[in-house]
C-alpha positions, 0 to 999 in steps of 0.5 A: 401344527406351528414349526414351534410345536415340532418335536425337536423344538419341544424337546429343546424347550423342555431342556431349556426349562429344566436349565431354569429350574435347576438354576433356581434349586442352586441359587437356592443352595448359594443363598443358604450356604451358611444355614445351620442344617441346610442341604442341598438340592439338585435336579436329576441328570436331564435324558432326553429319551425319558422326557419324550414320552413324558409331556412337561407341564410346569404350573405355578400355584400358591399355598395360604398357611395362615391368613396374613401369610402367602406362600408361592411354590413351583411345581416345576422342582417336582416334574423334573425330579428336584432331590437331595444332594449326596454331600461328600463335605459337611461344612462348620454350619452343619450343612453341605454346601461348599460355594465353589462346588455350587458356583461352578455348578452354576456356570457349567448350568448357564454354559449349557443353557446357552448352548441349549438356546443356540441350538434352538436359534439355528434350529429355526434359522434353518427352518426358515431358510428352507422354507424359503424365508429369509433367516 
């Protein structure tokens, strides 16, 4: 087994997926702020004592509606629970989306992405340090 493979690593690897889907559903949610009708989505809180047991396999396929037409869907929304946002506030448009609350979902999402990454950094750096490798 490769240092890569422990554990800890899978698990902040897993959390690291779960970042970049969740900043796709809300780029999805920016991008039709102004759609009549839109609601948005959110991924479920992340917890990693239920990721554990559970093994992430996020594949990618892609659907042909018509013949001329192609269609690419992401399997990794569902392997980690994507759902519709409960929306407090309808906008004009008729949909959910308040730009400030997604921006700063957002934000908060990248700061904990890079914290996420910065863990795994160190992780190895002291891996390779007490292995006797120089970090």
């Amino acid at each position: 087994m490769g240092l890569i493979n422990l554990p800890v690593f899978a698990a902040i690897t897993d959390k690291m997926r779960w970042h970049q889907t969740r900043q796709g559903l809300l780029a999805e949610n920016v991008a039709n702020a102004e759609t009549p009708g839109y609601r948005g989505r959110d991924l479920a809180q992340y917890n990693f004592a239920e990721r554990a047991s559970a093994s992430s396999s996020a594949t990618l396929s892609t659907t042909v509606t018509q013949p001329l037409h192609i269609s690419v869907t992401s399997s990794g929304e569902a392997a980690f629970g994507a759902q519709r946002m409960a929306n407090f506030e309808i906008t004009p448009e008729g949909n959910g989306i308040t730009l400030e609350d997604e921006m700063m979902k957002v934000t908060t999402n990248m700061m904990d992405y890079q914290a996420a990454t910065s863990v795994y950094q160190k992780s190895l750096k002291i891996l390779k340090t007490a292995l006797g490798r120089s970090a």
